[in-house]
N, C-alpha and C positions, 0 to 999 in steps of 0.2 A: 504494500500500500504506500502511496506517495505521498508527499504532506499536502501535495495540491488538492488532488481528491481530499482527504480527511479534511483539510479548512473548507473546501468549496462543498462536503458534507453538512458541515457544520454552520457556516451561511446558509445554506438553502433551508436548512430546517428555524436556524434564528429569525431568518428574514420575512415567515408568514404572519401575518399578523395574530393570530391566534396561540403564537407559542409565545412562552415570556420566560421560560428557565429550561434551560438543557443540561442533562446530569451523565457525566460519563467515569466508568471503572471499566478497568482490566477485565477482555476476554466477555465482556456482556453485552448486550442490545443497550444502545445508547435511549435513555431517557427523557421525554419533554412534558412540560408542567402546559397545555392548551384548554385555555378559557378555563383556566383555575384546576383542572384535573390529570392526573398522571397517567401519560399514556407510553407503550412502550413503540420504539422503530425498529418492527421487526425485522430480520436477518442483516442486524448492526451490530454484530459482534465482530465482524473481522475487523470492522474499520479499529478497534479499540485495544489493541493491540499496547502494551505498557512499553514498547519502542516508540511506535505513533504519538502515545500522548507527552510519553519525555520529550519529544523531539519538537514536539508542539510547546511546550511549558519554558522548554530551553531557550528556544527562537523568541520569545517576546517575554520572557521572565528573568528567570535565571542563571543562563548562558552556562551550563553546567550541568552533566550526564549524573550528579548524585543527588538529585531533587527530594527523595524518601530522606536523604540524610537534612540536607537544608531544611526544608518544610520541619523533620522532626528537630530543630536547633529553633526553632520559633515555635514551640508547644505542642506542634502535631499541625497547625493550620496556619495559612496563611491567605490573606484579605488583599485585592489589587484591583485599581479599574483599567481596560487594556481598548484600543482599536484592533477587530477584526474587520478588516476590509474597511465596508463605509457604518459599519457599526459600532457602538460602544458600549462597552459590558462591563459589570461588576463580576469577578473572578473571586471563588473560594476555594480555595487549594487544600483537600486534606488526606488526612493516613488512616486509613479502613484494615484492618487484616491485614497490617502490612504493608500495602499498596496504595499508590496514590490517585485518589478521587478527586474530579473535579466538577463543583457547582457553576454553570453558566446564569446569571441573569441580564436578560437583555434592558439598554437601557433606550432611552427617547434618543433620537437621534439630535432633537435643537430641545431645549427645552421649552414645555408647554405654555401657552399662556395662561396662567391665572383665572381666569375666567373660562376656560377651556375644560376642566378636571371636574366637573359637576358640584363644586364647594360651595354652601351657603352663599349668598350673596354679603352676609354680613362678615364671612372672612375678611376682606378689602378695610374694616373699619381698621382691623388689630395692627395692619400695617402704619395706619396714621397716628400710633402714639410714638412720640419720642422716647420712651423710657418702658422698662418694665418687662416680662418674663408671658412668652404664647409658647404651649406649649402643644405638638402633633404629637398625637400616640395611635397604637395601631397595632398589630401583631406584622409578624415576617412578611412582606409580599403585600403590604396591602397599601401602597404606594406614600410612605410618607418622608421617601425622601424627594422623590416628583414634587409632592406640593411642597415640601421647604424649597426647592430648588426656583420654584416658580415665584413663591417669594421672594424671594432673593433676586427674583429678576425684573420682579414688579417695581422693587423698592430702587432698582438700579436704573431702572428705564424713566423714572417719574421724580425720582429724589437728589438730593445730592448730598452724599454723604462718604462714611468709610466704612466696608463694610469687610469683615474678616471671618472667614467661614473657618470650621477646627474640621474634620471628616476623615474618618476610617474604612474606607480608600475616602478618595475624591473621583463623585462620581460623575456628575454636571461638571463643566465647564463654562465658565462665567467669563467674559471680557467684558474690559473696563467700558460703559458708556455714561451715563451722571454721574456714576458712582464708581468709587476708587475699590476694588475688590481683590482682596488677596487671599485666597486660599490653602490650608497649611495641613498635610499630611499627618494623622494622628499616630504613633507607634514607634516603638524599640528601633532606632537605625533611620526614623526620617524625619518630621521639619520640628515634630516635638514630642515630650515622651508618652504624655497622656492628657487624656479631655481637661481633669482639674489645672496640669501646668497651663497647658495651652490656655484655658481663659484668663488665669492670674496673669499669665504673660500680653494676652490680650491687650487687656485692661490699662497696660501702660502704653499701648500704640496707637494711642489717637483714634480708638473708633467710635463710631455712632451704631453699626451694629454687629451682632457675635453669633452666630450660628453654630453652634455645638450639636454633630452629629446622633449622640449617643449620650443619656446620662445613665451610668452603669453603678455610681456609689455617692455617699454621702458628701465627698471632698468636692466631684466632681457639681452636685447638685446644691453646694452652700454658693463655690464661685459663681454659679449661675445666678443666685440670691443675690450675692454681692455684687455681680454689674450692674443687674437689674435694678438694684438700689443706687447703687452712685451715678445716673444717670445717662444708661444701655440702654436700648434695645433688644432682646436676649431671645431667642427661636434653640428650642432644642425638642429632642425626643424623647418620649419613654416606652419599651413597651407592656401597653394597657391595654384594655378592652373597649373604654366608655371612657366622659370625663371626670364621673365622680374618682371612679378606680387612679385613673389620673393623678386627683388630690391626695388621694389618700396612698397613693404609694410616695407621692415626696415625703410627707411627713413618714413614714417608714422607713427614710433615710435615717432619720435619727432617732435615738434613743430615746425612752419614754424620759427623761429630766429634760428633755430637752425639746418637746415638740411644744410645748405651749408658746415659747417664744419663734420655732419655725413656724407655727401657724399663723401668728400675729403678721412674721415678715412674707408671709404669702399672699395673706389677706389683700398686704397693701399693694404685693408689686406684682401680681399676678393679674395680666391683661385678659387672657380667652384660653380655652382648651379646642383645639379642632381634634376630634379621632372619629378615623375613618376605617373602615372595610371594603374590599372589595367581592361583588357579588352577581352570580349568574345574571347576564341578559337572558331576556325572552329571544329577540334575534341572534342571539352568539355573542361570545364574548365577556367580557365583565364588564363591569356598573358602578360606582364611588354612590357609595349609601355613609351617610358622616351626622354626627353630633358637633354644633356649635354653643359652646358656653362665652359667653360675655361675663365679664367682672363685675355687676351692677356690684350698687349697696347692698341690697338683697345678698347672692351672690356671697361678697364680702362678708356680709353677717354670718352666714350659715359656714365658711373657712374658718373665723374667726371665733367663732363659740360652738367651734367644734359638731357640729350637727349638720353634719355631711351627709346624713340620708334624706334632708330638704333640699339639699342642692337639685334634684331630680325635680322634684316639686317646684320648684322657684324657675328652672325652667322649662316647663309644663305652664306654668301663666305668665313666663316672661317671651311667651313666640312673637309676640306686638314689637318685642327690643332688640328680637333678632336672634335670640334665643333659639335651638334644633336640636331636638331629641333623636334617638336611633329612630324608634318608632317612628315618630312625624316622616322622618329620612323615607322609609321601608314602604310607608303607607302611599305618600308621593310616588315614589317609584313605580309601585303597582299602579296605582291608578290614571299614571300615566301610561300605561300598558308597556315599562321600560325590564318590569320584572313580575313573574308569574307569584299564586298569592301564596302555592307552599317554600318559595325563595324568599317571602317577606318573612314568612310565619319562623321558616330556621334559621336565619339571620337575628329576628328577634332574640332578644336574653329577656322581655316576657311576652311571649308566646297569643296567653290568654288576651292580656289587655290588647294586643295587636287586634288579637282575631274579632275583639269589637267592634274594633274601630272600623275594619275592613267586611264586617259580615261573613257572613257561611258560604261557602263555595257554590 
C-alpha cells in the first residue's frame, strides 16, 4: 500500500459531509463517527497496516520510525491539529495493546459565522461585555470549540481589541483583522506548560480577551476568576451537560471552606453559560439543540445563596430576557420539523415534562 492511496483513502472518506471522526488501529477496518453514529469501512483492513500508519504519523508529526516509544514518553497520548490536503483536523495519537491508534476529527474548513451554528440569538449579547467569565460546556463532539472559535471571530471582525487564545492543540486558525490575536499552544514542550500558567501569564500581556480551551482543575478555574475580575473578558470550557451542572461543577473546584467565597466571586463575574449538544436531523445529519443562561439579578441571587436548583426555574420565566432551556431548544427543533419527536424526547434529561409540552405522538 502506498501513502498516496492510504491519504487519498482517508480524504475521500473525511471529505463527505456526513463523516466528522475517522478512527484507525492496526490490521482492522478503518472507522467513521457519520451523523453522530459509528459505522464501520468494510474490507479496510489492508489499508491499516502499523507500517502505513507510522509512515503517515512520521511524515506530518514526528519524523521518526519509534512513535509507540514517543507517544508512550508523553503519557501514552498525544493531542495535535494537522492539514490533510485542503482539510484540517484535530489528531489524537494513542497506545491500545501496544499499538498505536489514531482519533481523526475533522474540523471547519474557515470558520463559521456566529450566526450560522443554530445558537440563541441572545448568545451575541455575552460578546458585548467588556469584563467577566461565558462559559461553553458540552460533552466530547458536540461542537464547543466551533462556537468558541466563532466567537473569537465575531469579536475580531466587529471589535478592537487583544485577544489571546490558551488551546490544547490549536485548532481554528485566527488572522489578525480589528483585533490583534495571538494564539499559544497548551502542553509539556510548546508555547506554555499548562491552562493555569498560560492565563496568569496572560494577564500580564495586555489583553482584552482570554480564551482558555479546557478548565480541567481548580488553579486553572481560580485564574479564570481572577481575569475575569480584574477587568477580562474570559471564554473557556467545561465538560457538563446543562448550565446549572455548569455552576455547580466550578464551585466543585474547591473545597467545601472555600466555596462560599467562590460562589460570591461567581455570582459577580459570571456573564452567561451557553451548553450545547448535538443531535439527529430529521433530513440527515446533526442539529445544535443549546441552553442559554444570562447572568440577570435573578440568576445572580440563586449563585449567590446557593440555590442552584432555581437557576432552572429563573430560566423557565426568564425566556422574555433571553433566557433557553434544553427543553425550549428540543421542542423548537421539533416543531420546526428540524428533528423527529423521539430525538427531542432522548435528548431530553426530563423526558416527561418534554412530552407535555410536545403532546403524544
Amino acid at each position: 500500500m502506498t501513502q498516496t492511496t492510504f491519504l487519498q483513502t482517508l480524504l475521500e472518506q473525511l471529505s463527505q459531509d456526513d463523516v466528522s471522526d475517522l478512527h484507525l488501529s492496526p490490521h482492522t477496518d478503518i472507522w467513521l463517527r457519520r451523523s453522530g453514529d459509528m459505522t464501520r469501512l468494510t474490507d479496510s483492513a489492508d489499508l491499516t497496516t502499523p507500517t502505513d500508519i507510522n509512515s503517515w504519523l512520521s511524515a506530518i508529526r514526528y519524523q521518526s520510525s519509534t512513535i509507540a516509544e514517543l507517544v508512550g514518553s508523553k503519557g501514552g497520548q498525544d493531542d495535535f491539529a494537522a492539514n490533510l490536503g485542503d482539510l484540517r483536523v484535530r489528531m489524537h495519537v494513542y497506545i491500545s495493546a501496544g499499538e498505536i491508534n489514531v482519533a481523526v476529527r475533522k474540523l471547519a474548513s474557515q470558520i463559521p459565522p456566529l450566526g450560522t451554528l443554530g445558537l440563541p440569538a441572545g448568545v451575541k449579547k455575552l460578546l458585548d461585555h467588556p469584563t467577566g467569565l461565558v462559559l461553553v460546556v458540552g460533552g466530547t463532539g458536540s461542537g464547543k470549540s466551533t462556537t468558541l472559535a466563532s466567537c473569537v471571530d465575531q469579536i475580531n471582525s466587529t471589535l478592537q481589541g487583544h485577544i489571546i487564545t490558551l488551546e490544547d492543540p490549536i485548532e481554528y486558525l485566527h488572522r489578525d483583522k480589528s483585533c490583534r490575536v495571538r494564539q499559544r499552544q497548551v502542553g509539556p514542550g510548546h508555547d506554555c506548560e499548562n491552562f493555569a500558567a498560560g492565563v496568569v501569564a496572560a494577564m500580564r500581556e495586555d489583553p482584552d480577551i482570554i480564551l482558555v480551551g479546557e478548565v480541567r482543575d481548580q488553579q486553572t478555574m481560580q485564574a479564570c476568576l481572577a481575569a475575569a475580575q480584574t477587568g477580562h473578558l474570559v471564554f473557556a470550557t467545561l465538560h457538563t451537560n446543562n448550565t446549572t451542572e455548569a455552576v455547580e461543577r466550578v464551585l466543585a473546584f474547591y473545597p467545601e471552606k472555600e466555596r462560599d467565597l467562590a460562589r460570591s466571586v461567581l455570582s459577580s463575574v459570571l456573564r452567561g453559560v451557553i451548553a450545547q449538544r448535538l443531535v439527529k436531523a430529521s433530513a440527515g445529519g446533526r442539529v445544535l439543540a443549546s441552553e442559554l443562561l444570562l447572568c440577570t439579578p435573578a440568576i445572580r441571587a440563586n449563585i449567590a445563596g446557593n440555590q442552584l436548583i432555581a437557576i432552572e426555574q429563573s430560566m423557565e420565566s426568564g425566556r422574555s430576557e433571553g433566557q433557553i432551556t434544553l427543553n425550549y431548544s428540543l421542542q423548537q427543533l421539533f416543531e420546526n420539523g428540524l428533528i423527529t419527536r423521539e430525538t427531542a424526547l432522548t435528548a431530553s434529561s426530563k423526558r416527561d415534562y418534554l412530552e407535555k409540552r410536545i403532546g403524544v405522538a
